[in-house]
C-alpha positions, -999 to 999 in steps of 0.1 A, spaced: 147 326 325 164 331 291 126 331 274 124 363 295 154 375 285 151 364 251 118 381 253 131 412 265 163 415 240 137 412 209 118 441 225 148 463 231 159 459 192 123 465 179 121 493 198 92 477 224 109 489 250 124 524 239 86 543 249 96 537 285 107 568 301 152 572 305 152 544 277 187 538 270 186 534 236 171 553 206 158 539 176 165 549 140 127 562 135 127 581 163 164 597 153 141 612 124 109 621 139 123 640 166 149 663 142 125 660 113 145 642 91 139 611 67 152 576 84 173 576 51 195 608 67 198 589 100 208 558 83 239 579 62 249 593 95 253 559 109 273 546 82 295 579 78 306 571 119 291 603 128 275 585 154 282 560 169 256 528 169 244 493 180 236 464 151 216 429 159 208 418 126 198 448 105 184 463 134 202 497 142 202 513 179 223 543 195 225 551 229 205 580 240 237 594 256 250 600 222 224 610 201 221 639 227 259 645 223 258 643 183 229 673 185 245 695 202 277 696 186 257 694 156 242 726 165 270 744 183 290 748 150 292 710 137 317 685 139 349 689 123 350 685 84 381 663 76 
């Protein structure tokens, strides 16, 4: 039992598990490819708290929920520059 579930933590972080369809969690990479942005951009948002994120390790992973959230008040005008 906690092989399997060993198993299946180390294929949530590396992203195994995020090509599945209503995957909870987004990875870094996939941040960029899907706005078109270098990982490098993601990775500054991350540490800026502009969104909001999961760590194991150095391995980085936000919920889908607000990625989607960050986007569209990213495009509806931005967030508030304090």
């Amino acid at each position: 039992m906690v092989d399997g579930l060993t198993q299946s933590v180390a294929q949530w972080f590396t992203g195994e598990m995020n090509d599945a369809p209503g995957a909870e969690h987004i990875s870094v990479k996939e941040m960029a490819n899907e706005v078109g942005v270098a990982p490098m951009t993601i990775y500054r948002l991350l540490h800026e708290g502009e969104i909001p994120y999961h760590r194991i390790g150095k391995l980085m992973r936000v919920k889908r929920h607000d990625w989607k959230q960050y986007l569209a008040e990213a495009w509806n005008g931005g967030r508030d520059a304090s």
